[in-house]
Each structure stands twice: as structure tokens, then as C-alpha cells.
C-alpha positions as CSV (number, residue, x, y, z in Angstrom):
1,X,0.0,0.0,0.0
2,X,1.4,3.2,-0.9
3,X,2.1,6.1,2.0
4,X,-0.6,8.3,0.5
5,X,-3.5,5.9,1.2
6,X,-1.9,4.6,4.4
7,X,-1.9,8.4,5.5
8,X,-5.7,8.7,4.6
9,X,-6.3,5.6,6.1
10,X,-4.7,6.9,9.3
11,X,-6.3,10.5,9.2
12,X,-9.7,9.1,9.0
13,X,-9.3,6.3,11.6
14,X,-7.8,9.0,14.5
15,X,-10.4,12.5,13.1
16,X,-13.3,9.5,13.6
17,X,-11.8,8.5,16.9
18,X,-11.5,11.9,18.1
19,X,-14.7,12.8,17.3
20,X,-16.0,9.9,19.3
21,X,-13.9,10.4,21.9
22,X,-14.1,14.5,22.5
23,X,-18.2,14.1,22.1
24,X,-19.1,16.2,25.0
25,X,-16.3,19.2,23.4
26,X,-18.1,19.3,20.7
27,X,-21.8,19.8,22.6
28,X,-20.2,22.1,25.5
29,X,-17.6,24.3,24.1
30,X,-20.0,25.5,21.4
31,X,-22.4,26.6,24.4
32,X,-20.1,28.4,26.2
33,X,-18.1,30.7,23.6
34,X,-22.6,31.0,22.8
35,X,-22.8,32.1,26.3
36,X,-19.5,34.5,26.1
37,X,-19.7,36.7,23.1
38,X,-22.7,35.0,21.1
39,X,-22.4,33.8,17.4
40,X,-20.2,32.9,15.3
41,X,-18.9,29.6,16.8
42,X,-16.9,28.8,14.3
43,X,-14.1,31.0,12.6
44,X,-12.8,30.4,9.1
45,X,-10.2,31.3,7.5
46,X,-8.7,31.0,4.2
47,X,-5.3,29.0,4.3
48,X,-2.9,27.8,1.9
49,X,-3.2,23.7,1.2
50,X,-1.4,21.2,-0.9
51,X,-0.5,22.9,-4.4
52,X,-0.6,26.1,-3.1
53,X,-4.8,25.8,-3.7
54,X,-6.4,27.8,-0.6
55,X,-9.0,26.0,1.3
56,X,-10.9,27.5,4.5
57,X,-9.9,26.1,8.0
58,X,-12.1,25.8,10.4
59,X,-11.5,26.6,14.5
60,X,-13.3,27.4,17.5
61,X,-13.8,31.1,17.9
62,X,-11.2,32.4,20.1
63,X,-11.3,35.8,19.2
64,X,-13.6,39.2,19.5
65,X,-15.9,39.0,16.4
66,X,-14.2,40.2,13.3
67,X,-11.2,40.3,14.9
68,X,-9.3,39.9,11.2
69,X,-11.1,42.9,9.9
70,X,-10.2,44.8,13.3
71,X,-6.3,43.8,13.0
72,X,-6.2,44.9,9.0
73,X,-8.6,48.1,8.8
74,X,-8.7,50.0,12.1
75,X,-5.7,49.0,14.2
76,X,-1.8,49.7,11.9
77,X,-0.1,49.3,14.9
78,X,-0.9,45.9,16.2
79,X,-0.7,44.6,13.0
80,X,3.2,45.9,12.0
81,X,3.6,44.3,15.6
82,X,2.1,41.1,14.3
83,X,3.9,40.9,11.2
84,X,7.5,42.2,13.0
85,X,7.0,39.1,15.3
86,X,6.6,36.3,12.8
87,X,2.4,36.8,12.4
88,X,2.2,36.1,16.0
89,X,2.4,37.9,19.1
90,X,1.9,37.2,22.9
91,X,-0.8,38.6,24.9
92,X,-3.3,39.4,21.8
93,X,-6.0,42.0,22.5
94,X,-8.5,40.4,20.1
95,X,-8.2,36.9,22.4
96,X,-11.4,36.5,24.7
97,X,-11.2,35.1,28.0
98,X,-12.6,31.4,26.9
99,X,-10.4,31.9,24.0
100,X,-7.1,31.9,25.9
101,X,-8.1,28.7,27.7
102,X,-9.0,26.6,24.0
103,X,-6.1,28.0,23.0
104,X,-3.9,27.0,25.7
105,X,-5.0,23.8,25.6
106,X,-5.3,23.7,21.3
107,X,-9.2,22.9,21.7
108,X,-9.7,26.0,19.5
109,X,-8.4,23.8,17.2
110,X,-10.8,20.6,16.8
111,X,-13.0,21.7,14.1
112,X,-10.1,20.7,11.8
113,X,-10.9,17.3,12.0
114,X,-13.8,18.1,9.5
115,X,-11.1,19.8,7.0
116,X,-9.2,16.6,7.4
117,X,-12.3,14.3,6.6
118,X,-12.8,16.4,3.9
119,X,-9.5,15.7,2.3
120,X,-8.3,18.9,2.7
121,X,-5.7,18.4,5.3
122,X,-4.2,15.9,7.2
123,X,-3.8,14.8,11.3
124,X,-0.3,15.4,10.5
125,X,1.6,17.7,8.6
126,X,3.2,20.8,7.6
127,X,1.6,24.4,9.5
128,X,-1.6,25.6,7.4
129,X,-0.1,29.0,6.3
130,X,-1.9,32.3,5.2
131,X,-1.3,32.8,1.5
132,X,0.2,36.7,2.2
133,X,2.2,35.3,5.3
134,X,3.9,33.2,3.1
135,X,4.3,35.9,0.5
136,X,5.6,38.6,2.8
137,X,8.0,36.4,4.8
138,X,9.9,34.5,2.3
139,X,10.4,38.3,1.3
140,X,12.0,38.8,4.5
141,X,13.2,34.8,4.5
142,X,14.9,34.6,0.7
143,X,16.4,31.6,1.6
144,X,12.6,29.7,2.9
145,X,11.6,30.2,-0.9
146,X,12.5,26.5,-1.8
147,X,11.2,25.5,1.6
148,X,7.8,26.8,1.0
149,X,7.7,24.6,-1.9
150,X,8.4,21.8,-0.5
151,X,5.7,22.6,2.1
152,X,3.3,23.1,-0.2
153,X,3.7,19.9,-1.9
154,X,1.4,18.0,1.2
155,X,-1.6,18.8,3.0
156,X,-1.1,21.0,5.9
157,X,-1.9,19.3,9.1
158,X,-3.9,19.8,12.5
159,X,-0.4,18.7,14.4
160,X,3.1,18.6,12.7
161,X,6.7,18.5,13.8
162,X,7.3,22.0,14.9
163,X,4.3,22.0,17.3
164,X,5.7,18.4,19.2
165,X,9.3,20.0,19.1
166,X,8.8,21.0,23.2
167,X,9.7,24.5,21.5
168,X,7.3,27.3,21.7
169,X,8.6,30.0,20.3
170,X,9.7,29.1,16.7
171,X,11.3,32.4,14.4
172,X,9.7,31.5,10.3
173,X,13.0,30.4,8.8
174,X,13.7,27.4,11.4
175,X,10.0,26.6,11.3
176,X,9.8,26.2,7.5
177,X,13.0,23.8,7.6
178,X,11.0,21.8,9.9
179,X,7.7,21.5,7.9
180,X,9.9,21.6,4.6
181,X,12.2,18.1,6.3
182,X,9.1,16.5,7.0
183,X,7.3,17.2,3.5
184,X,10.1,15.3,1.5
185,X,10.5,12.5,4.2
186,X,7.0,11.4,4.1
187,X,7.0,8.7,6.5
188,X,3.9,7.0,7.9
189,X,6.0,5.8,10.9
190,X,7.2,9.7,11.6
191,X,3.1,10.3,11.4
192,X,2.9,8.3,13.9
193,X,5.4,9.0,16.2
194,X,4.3,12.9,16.2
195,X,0.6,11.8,17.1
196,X,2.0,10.2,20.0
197,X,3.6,13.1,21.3
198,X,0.7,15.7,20.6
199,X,-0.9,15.0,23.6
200,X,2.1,15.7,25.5
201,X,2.8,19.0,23.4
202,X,-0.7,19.8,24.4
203,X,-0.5,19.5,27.7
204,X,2.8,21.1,28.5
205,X,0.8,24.3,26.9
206,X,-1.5,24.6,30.0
């Protein structure tokens, strides 16, 4: 069997799993972002996939609403901060107060199991990047231009090898060598490895 459909074997076998297995998530955290700052629930948000086509990701709203409109339109300054720090930064404003806590502990994250049983991404896999973040910092980043392509080349993933590294803080360059070395390895028994450490990863975030 060839590593492609042993990965989508694998992706559908754990994103049913975890569906099972996180049930009550799924009913409860719903309810309480509902009971924090109202509708939407879920945020989406277009993201580069395989072959550079851009798919929308889904998460668990973690921020104010239209916090992407807020950072681009009406506040310059947080987002040159944003950009200056690698398109992230500690302590953002937009973050609610439930948001911090599914963040901390990458709940905010779940709903991607529905972009990976739709084929769009994988359990496992290279960062899902935003098509201008990857266009402004392999400007800043000549040398991640080659890196980027290799990324590109497989489906983003929920989890991936940067995120289990037990590193938090990751600068773009040393990230992309990361995602880029796991794109051309391609090893079902790496895939498998990282999923066993994502719990750990997870919780040494709380």
C-alpha cells in the first residue's frame, strides 16, 4: 500500500476517533463561547493547502468578532507588531477570555478534523499558512523560498513537527526547515510518532 493511502487511512481512523472520543467538546464548548460573546462559533479562515490551492480552515472562535477585519482596517499598529513578530504575538487584544483557555489547551483547534475528513488536510503535517504570510516572509526569509515549496507539496496538518518539538517560540526560517524536512520525508511511521507526542505537546501548553 502506498504512503498516501496509508496516510488517509490513518487520518480518517484517528479525526473519527476523536470525534468519538471529545463528544461532550463538541456539545459544550460551542455553548459556552454561545454564552461569552454570542455567534459565530466557528471562525474560518482561508489557508494555503497542498498545491498552493487555498482551502478555509475551520477553528473554535477564540477571538472578538471580526477580529481579522479589526487587525487589518482599524488597528496599523498591532498589525506591523504582528507581522515584526513572525504573524504572532503574545498577549493578543482580540483573544477572549474562553479563547485563551482553548487555545492554551489547542481545543480552538478541533474543528479541523472536518477539514481533514474532507480531504483537505491531514492529522499530520506541515503548519496551514496564510497565502500573504507566506508571500511577505519568504520576502523577508529569501532563503525559505525552496522551503515553501516543498511545504506546499502535502496537505497542511492539525499537528506537525514544529508544534511536538517541546519549543514554543519558533522564528519563520527554522520553522519552514521543519515542515519543509518533514514534506520530503513522508513517513507513515514519523506520522505516527508525532501523534504520540501531541498529547504531551498539548498539555505542556496549560
Amino acid at each position: 500500500m502506498q504512503y498516501e493511502q496509508q496516510k488517509r487511512i490513518l487520518d480518517l481512523l484517528v479525526a473519527v476517533v476523536l470525534t468519538i472520543l471529545f463528544l461532550p467538546i463538541w456539545i459544550i464548548v460551542p455553548f459556552l463561547i454561545y454564552l461569552e460573546s454570542g455567534t459565530p462559533i466557528i471562525f474560518k479562515h482561508r489557508r494555503v493547502g497542498q498545491g498552493g490551492e487555498e482551502f478555509y480552515l475551520y477553528k473554535f472562535r477564540s477571538m472578538i468578532k471580526n477580529a481579522d477585519e479589526i487587525l487589518h482596517k482599524h488597528n496599523k499598529k498591532l498589525l506591523k507588531k504582528f507581522k515584526e513578530n513572525d504573524w504572532k504575538i503574545e498577549n493578543d487584544p482580540r483573544v477572549t477570555t474562553l479563547g485563551k483557555a482553548l487555545r492554551s489547551l489547542t481545543i480552538d483547534e478541533f474543528p479541523q478534523i472536518y477539514n481533514v475528513l474532507r480531504g483537505e488536510m491531514s492529522m499530520v503535517g506541515p503548519r496551514a499558512y496564510v497565502k500573504k504570510e507566506l508571500a511577505e516572509q519568504s520576502k523577508r526569509y529569501p532563503k525559505t523560498k525552496n522551503l515553501i515549496r516543498n511545504i506546499v507539496s502535502v496537505k497542511p496538518g492539525i499537528t506537525g513537527p514544529w508544534q511536538t518539538s517541546g519549543r514554543n517560540e519558533i522564528p519563520f526560517a527554522t520553522r519552514a526547515k521543519m515542515d519543509a524536512d518533514y514534506a520530503q520525508k513522508r513517513s507513515i511511521i514519523e506520522d505516527i510518532k508525532i501523534l504520540l507526542k501531541t498529547p504531551r505537546a498539548m498539555i505542556s501548553k496549560w
